[in-house]
N, C-alpha and C positions, 0 to 999 in steps of 0.2 A: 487610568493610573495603574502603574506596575502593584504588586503584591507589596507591601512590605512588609511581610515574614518573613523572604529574602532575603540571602547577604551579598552582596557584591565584594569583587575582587579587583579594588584597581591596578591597572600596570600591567596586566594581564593581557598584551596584542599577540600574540603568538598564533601563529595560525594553530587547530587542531591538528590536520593532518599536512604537515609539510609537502611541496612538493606538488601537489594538486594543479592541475588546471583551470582554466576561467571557465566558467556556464560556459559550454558551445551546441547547448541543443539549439535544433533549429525543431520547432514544434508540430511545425503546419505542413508540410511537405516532405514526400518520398524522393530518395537522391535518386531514380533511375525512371520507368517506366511507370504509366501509369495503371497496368492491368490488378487484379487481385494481388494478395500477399498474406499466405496462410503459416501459422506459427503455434506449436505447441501450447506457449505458455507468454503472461504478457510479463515485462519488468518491471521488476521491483521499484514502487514510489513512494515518498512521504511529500507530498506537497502535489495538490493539483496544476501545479504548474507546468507540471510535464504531461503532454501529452502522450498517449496508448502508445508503447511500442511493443513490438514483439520477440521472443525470445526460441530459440530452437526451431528453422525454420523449417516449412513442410512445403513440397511441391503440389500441386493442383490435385494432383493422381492420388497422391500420400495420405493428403486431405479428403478424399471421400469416403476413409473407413477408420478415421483419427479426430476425436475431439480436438475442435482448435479454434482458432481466433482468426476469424478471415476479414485483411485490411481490405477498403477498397477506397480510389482517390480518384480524382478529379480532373481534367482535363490541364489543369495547372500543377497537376501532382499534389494537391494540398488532400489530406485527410478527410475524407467524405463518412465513411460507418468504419465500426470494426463490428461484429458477429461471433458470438460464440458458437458455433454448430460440429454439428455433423455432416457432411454432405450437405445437401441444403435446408437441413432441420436444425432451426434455433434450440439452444440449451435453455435451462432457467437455472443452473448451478455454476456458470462459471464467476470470474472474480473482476466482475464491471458494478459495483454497487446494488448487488441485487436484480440488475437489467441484464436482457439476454443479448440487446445490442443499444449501441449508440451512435447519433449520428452527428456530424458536424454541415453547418452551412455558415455560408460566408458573404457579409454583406459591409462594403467598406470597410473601416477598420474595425469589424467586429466578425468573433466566430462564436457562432451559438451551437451548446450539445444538448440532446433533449434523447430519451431513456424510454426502451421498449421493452416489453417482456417475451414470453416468446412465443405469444400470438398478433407480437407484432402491434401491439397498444399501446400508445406511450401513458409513462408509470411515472411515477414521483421516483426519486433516489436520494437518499437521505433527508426528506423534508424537503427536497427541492424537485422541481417541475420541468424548468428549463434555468438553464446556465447559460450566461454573455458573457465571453472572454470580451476584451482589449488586446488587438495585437500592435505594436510600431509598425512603421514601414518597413522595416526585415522581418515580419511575419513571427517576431517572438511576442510569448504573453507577458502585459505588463498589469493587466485587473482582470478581476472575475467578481461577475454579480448573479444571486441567484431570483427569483420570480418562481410564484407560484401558479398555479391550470388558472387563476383569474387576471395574470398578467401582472399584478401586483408582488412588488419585492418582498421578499418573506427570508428569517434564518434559518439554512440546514440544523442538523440533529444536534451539532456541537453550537447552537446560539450565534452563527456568521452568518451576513451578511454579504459582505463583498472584502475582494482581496487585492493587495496593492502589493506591485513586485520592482525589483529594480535590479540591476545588476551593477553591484560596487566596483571603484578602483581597481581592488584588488579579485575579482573575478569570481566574485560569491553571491548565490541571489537571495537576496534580503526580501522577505516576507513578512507583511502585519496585516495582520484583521481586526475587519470593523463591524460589529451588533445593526441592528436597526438605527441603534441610537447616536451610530457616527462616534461609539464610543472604541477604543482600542479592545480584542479579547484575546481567549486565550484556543491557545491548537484544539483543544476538546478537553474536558474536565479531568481526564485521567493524566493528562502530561500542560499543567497548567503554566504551558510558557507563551509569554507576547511576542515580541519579533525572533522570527527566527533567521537565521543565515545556513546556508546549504552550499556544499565543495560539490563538485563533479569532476569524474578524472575525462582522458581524451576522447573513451567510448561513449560520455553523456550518461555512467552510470551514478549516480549520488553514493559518496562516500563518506561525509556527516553533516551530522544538522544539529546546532547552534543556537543555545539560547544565548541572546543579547539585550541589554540596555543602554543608551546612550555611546555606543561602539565599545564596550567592555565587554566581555564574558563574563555572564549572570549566573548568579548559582541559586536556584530555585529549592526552599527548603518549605513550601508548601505541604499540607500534610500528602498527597501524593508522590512526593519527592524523596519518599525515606528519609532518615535520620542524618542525612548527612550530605543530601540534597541533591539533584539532579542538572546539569549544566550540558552536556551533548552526549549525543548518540555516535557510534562508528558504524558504519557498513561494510564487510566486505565481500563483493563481489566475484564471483571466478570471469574467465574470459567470456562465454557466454550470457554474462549480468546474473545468473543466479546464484542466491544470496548465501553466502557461508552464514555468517554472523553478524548477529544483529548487537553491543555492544553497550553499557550506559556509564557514563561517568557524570565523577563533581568537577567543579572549575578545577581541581587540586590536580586532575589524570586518576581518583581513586574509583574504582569499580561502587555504581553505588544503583540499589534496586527502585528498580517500577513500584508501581500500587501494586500489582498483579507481583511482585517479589523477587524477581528474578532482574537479575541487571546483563547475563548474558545468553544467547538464544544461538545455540549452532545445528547447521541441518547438513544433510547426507541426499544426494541427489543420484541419481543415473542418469546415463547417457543421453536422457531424450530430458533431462532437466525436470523428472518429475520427485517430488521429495519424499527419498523414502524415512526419515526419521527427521526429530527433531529435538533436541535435547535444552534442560534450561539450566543454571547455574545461579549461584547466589552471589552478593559482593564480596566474597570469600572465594569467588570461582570453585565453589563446590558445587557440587549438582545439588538442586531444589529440594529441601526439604517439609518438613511440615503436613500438613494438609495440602499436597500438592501433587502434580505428576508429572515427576520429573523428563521422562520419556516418554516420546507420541513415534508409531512405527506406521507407515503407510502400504498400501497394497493395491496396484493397479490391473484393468483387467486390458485387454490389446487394444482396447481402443483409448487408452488414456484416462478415463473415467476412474476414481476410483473406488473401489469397492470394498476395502474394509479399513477399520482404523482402529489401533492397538493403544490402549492405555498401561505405561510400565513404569517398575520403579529402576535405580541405576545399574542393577544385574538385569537388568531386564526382563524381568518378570514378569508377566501381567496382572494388575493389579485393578482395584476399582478405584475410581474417579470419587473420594469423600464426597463431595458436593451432589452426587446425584446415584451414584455405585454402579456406574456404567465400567465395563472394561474393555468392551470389543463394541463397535460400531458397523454396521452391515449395512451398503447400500444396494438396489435393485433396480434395474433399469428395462426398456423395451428396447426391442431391435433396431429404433431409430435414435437409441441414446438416452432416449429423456427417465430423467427418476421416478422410479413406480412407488418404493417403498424404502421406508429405514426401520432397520432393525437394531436395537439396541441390547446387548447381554450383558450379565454380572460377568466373573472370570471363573466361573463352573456353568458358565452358557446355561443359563437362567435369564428368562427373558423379562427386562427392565422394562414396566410400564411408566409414561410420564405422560 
């Protein structure tokens, strides 16, 4: 059963973003050859339904002195692992759920991923052990279930179960999850909406994502939903897929905030797509106030890694982090990439113990 601290808004079909195109990811397979495929950085996703892709691509060559994400596929061109590394050294800090690699195998109409670390062990990721997509006979996913290391069904971190997908009419892919209990839940407790519905433009990048009840736009006024409640997210992507702005609105189009208080999130990238800043704003599209930190500046070293992280307020300043009085983040690596050490400072570089 939906929340009903919620209001709905009947009448309301209007698409979010005009103009979009239908879901045209194809999930399981590479359009060309089947050798490696090394990439900076992977794209931006809110929904497992999309499988790993990559972003800012790197050559074989490029790739043995650049942190990156190396595809590799299968004699059908379908999706076999991706890999965080370096050359041929696994990471344990890139952005796979805590895993340094992942692989896919395929057994009729089923694709299973199962999560290593970077000794190469397979690791639990989010609560879950191993995961079984469902694909159709065009090789898109239509369920996902997870199981635990005893083979038995078990819920990830957000209390799910398995996931049920469809692609509408109107060329949006409609999303619900189900508990243990075969009961409907919600995305994760911090953004507590049931079905969602997600646009994709021609590149297969997501460009929003949709709370829905009985095919209306739902406007969630859960106490995570702010004051004035929560109804979809916008994305905007550059041509590359990395993400300008992340966006929140009510059913109404009015700017309204997360739990975390910020309803909009815009970043600053360079040419290789890695983020050097990130800034947050309130439903007032004012920059973040409060107990909060407004601006995050980033610092990478040649290999892609990055090596410090700046906490600031909207002059940019640097400031401490209230919640902990961190201002400057310091990370330290060996010659083969991997993280030795984190160093944390006040912003009179005073070293924060935690």
């Amino acid at each position: 059963m939906k929340m009903k601290q919620s209001t709905m808004l009947l009448g309301f079909a209007a698409l979010i973003i005009a103009g979009m195109t239908a879901c045209n990811q194809t999930p399981a397979k590479k359009t060309a050859d089947t050798g490696p495929a090394y990439y900076r950085n992977l794209l931006f996703s809110e929904t497992p339904w999309d499988t790993e892709r990559g972003t800012h691509q790197l050559t074989a060559e490029e790739a043995k002195d650049v942190n990156s994400y190396k595809f590799t596929y299968d004699e059908s061109s379908r999706l076999q692992s991706v890999e965080f590394v370096r050359g041929e050294e696994l990471l344990s800090y890139g952005s796979m759920g805590g895993a340094a690699k992942i692989t896919y195998e395929y057994a009729d109409n089923k694709q299973i991923k199962r999560f290593f670390n970077e000794n190469n062990e397979q690791i639990e990721s989010g609560g879950v052990f191993t995961a079984e997509y469902t694909l159709d006979e065009k090789g898109t996913r239509t369920g996902l279930k997870f199981f635990g290391k005893d083979g038995q069904p078990v819920e990830n971190r957000n209390k799910i179960n398995y996931y049920v997908w469809k692609i509408l009419p109107d060329g949006k892919l409609q999303e619900k999850r189900y508990n243990l209990a075969d009961e409907e839940t919600v995305m994760n407790p911090f953004c507590p909406f049931y079905e969602l519905r997600f646009t994709y433009n021609e590149k297969g990048y997501v460009m929003d994502m949709a709370n829905y009840e009985n095919d209306t736009l739902y406007n969630c006024t859960a106490e995570n939903c702010g004051d004035i409640g929560v109804s979809y997210f916008e994305f905007e992507p550059n041509e590359q897929g990395d993400l300008l702005s992340f966006s929140v609105y009510n059913v109404t189009g009015q700017m309204s905030n997360l739990y975390w208080g910020w309803s909009r999130r815009v970043s600053k990238y360079d040419e290789n797509g890695y983020v050097l800043e990130t800034a947050l704003f309130d439903q007032d599209n004012e920059y973040l106030g409060g107990k909060s930190v407004p601006v995050t500046q980033y610092t990478y070293d040649r290999y892609g890694a990055v090596i410090e992280v700046k906490n600031m307020d909207k002059e940019r300043n640097i400031i401490n982090n209230p919640d902990n009085g961190v201002a400057i983040t310091e990370y330290k690596y060996d010659d083969k990439g991997n993280r030795t050490e984190t160093l944390r400072y006040d912003k009179a570089r005073v070293t924060v113990t935690q």
